[in-house]
N, C-alpha and C positions, 0 to 999 in steps of 0.2 A: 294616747289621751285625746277626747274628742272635748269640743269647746264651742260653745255658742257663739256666732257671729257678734260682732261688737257693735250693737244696732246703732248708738253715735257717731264710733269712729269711722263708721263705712258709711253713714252720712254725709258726712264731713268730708271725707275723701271726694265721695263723687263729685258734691256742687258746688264745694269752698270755692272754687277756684273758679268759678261761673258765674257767680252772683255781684250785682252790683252795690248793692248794701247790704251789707253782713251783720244783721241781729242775730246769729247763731254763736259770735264770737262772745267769749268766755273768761276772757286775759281783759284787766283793765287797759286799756289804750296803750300801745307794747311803745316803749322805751328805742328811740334808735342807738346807736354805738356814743353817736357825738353828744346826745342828751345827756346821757348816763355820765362821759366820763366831765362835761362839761357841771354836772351837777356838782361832781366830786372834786371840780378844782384842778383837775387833770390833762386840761388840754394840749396844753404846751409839753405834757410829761409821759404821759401814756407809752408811746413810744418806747422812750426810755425805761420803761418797768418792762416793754414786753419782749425788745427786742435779745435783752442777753438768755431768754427762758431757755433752756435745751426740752427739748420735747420730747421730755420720756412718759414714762408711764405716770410719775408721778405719784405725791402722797397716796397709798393704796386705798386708805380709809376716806377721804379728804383730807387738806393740809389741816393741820392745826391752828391755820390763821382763820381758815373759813368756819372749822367745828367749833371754834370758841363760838363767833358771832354768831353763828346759829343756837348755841346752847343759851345765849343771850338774848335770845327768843323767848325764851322761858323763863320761872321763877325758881325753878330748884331743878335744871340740866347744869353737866359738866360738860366739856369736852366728850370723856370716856363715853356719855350716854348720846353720843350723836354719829353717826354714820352718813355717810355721802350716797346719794346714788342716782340712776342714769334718770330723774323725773320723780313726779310722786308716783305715777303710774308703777316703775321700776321699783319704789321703795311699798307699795301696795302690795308687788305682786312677790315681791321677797319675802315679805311677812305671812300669806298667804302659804307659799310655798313649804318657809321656815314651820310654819305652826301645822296646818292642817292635813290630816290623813284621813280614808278612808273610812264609813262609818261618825267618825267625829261631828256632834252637834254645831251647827254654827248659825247664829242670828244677824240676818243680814237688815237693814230697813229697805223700803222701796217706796219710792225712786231715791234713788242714788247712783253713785258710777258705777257701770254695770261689773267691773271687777271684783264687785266684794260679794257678789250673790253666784256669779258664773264661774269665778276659778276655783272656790270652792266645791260647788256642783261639777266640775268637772273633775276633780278629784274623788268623788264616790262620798262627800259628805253630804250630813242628814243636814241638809240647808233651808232652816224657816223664817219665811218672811214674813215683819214687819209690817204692813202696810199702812203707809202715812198720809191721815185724811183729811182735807178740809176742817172739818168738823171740831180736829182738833190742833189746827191751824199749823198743818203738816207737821209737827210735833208727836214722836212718839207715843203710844198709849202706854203707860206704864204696870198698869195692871195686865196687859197682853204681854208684853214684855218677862212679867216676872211668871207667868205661865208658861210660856216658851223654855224659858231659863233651868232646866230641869240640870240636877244634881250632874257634876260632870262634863257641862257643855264648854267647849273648846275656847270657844270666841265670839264676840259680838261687836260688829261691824256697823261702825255709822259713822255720818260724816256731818261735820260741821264748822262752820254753817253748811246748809244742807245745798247738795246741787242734787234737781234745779229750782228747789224752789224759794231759799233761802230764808227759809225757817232756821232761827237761831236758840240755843240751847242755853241757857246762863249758868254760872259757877252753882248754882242752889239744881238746877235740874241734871246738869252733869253727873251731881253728889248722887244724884237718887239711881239714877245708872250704875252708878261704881258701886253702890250697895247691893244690887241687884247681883251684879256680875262677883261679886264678895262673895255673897250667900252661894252660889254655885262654882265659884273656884274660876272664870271662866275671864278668860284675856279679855281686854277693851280694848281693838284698833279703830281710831279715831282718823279719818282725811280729814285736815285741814289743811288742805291746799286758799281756803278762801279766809282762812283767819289772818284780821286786820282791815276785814271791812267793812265792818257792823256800822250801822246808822247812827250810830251816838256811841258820846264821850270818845276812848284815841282812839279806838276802831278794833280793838283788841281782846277779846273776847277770851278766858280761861282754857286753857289747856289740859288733855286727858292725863298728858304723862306728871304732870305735877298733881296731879287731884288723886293719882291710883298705881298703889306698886305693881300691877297688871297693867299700868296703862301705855298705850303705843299712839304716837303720833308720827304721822307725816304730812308732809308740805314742801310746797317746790318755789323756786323764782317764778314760775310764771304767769300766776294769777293778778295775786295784791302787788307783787314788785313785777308787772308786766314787761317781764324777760324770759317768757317763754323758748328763743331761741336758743337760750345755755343748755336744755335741758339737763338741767339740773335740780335734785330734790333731794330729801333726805329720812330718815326712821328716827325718830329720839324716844328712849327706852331705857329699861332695866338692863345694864352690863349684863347680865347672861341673855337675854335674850340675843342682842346683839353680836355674841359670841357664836351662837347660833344660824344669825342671818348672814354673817360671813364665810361659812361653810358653803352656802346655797351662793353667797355673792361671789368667789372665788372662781364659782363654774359660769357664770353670766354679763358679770359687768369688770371686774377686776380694779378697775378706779376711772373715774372720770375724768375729762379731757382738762387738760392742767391751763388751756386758755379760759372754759368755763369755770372751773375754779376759782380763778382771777378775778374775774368780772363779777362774778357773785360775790366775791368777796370786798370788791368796792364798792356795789350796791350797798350790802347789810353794814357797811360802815357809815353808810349816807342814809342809811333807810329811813331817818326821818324827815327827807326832803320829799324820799321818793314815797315813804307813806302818807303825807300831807297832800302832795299830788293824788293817788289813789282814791282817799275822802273827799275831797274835790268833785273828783269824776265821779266817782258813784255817789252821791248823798247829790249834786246835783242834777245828774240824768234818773236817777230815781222820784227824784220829782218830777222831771217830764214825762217821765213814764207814766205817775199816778195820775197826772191831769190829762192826759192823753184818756186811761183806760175809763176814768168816770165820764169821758166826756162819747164812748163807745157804748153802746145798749148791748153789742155782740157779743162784750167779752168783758168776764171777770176774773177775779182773781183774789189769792190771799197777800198782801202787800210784804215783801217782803224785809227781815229784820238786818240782813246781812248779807254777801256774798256778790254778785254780778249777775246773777241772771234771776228770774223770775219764771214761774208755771201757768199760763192763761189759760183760764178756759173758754173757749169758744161756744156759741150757740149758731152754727150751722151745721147740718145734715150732712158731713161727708167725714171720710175718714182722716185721720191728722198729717199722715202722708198725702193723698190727694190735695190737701189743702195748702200745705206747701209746696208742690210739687206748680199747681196751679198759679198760688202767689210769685213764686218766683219767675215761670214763663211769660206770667202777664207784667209784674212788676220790677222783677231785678234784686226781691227784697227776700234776704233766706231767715226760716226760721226753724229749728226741730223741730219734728214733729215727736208727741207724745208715743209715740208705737216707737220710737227710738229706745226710751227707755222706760219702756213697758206699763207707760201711763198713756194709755188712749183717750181721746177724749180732748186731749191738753196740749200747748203748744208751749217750747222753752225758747224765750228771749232773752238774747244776750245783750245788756241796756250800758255796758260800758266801753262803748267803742266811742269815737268822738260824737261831742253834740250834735256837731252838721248834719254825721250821717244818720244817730240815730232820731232825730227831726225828718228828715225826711224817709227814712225809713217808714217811720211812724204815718206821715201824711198816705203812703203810697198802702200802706196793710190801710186806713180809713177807706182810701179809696176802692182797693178790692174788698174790704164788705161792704160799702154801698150797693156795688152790683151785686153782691150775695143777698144784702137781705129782701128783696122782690120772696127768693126761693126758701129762704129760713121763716118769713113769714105766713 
């Protein structure tokens, strides 16, 4: 099986670790161990829960303390409809695997994580893209959509809130999706790795697996509950599906590390401190961001309704690589570029790392297009 390079994750890989301020970063401002358990009332005790653990393999599925609380994530999951697994990327690409063959239609949107348009494509499916425009404030077209959707099609792949440009979906346009995917028979896998961080009211935006007996959800600790480190994530679905994904999970993940299980599971019992946190951070560097970008003649943008990062567009002359590539040697300041995930043209910032940094972040990208615009001009 041959597979397209993962134009983000090999991003990431090269410069993360080089850069002085990281607006590439994606995770709301990451959690240390002492925050967490300090949140939870735990300090004195921690300890004492972890040290009797014997470190086996552990609940196969996830324990049943952690699949409630996730299931309680939702409005109509159980336990049975929720499965553990090594990230969301891990629960992405089990569903993927679990559903799609050769031949099989599948409707990816773009931009999105490049998992849901490449691992199908590299299985020999008839993979059509989306394409999500400005125009219609990166929100699917739905008339395109139900032309795509031809009788028989496997699956339909979106994510939301959307990365990266967090374009947000409400319960009324979900609906019109699930009808769409109704009328031709065909799954809804839904990423919500960034569900819980919508700009308004709790931050919690409708779920696919409750709005559609096809509907698939996954979501991980790393994003909104910025514990990226656990990796840990999950699939919540229809019992046979899932019966399904454990066939294909038996050969790859078998169960997750029973210290991340732990720890995820005292987050999601505190998660409304640590989702209070989260709306914080993002609802107020999203506002820096905005007064930032109106106060920039170089670079626009659609504002985004939910998630962590945001899609700019730039108004200089070079490619979106060069342009980060340059940003960051002159300034220390990393950002994707749009040829990452196959939106040229466009730059993705990740606006939920700490204010400091992304304040000056922000002053240092001002600064390198001052010197750009002499040439953009």
């Amino acid at each position: 099986m041959k597979i397209r390079d993962f134009g983000v994750e090999i991003w990431m890989n090269r410069y993360e670790n080089e850069c002085e301020w990281n607006l590439a970063e994606t995770c709301v401002e990451s959690l240390t161990v002492a925050e967490l358990v300090e949140m939870a009332g735990k300090t004195e005790t921690i300890l004492d829960e972890l040290l009797p653990l014997k470190l086996t393999y552990g609940a196969i599925d996830g324990s049943e303390r952690l699949r409630r609380l996730i299931a309680g994530l939702y409005e109509k999951q159980a336990l049975e409809n929720v499965v553990v697994t090594h990230g969301a990327i891990g629960a992405n690409a089990l569903v993927h695997e679990t559903l799609v063959e050769p031949g099989d239609r599948v409707i990816s949107v773009l931009p999105t994580y490049q998992q849901h348009y490449s691992i199908p494509e590299s299985y020999g499916a008839d993979v059509r893209i989306l394409k999500l425009t400005e125009e219609n404030g990166f929100l699917p077209d739905l008339d395109k959509l139900r032309t795509l959707a031809s009788p028989g099609t496997k699956l339909i792949a979106i994510n939301n809130p959307n990365n990266p440009t967090g374009a947000l979906m409400d319960s009324a346009f979900l609906e019109r999706i699930v009808d769409i995917a109704r009328a031709c028979g065909a799954w809804i896998l839904c990423d919500e790795v960034y569900r819980g961080t919508d700009q308004e009211g709790d931050g919690m935006t409708a779920s696919i697996a409750d709005l559609y007996e096809k509907g698939i959800s996954t979501g991980s600790m790393s994003k909104t509950y910025s514990l990226a480190g656990l990796r840990l994530g999950w699939i919540v679905g229809p019992q046979e599906l899932l019966h399904a994904v454990s066939i294909h999970r038996d050969y790859n993940t078998i169960s997750v590390g029973m210290l991340d299980d732990h720890f995820a599971a005292i987050a999601l019992e505190n998660r409304d401190r640590i989702l209070a946190r989260s709306r914080a951070i993002t609802r107020t560097n999203l506002a820096i961001l905005e007064e930032w970008v109106a106060g920039e003649p170089l670079i626009s943008w659609i504002k985004p309704g939910s998630g962590t990062t945001a899609l700019l567009k730039y108004h200089v002359t070079m490619p979106s690589e060069v342009f980060c590539v340059k940003l960051l040697e002159r300034t220390g300041v990393m950002l994707t570029p749009g040829s990452a995930m196959d939106m040229e043209g466009y730059l993705r910032i990740g606006y939920t790392n700490s204010e400091a940094v992304l304040r000056e972040g922000l002053r240092r990208i001002s600064q390198f297009l001052a010197e750009e615009r002499p040439a953009a001009a």
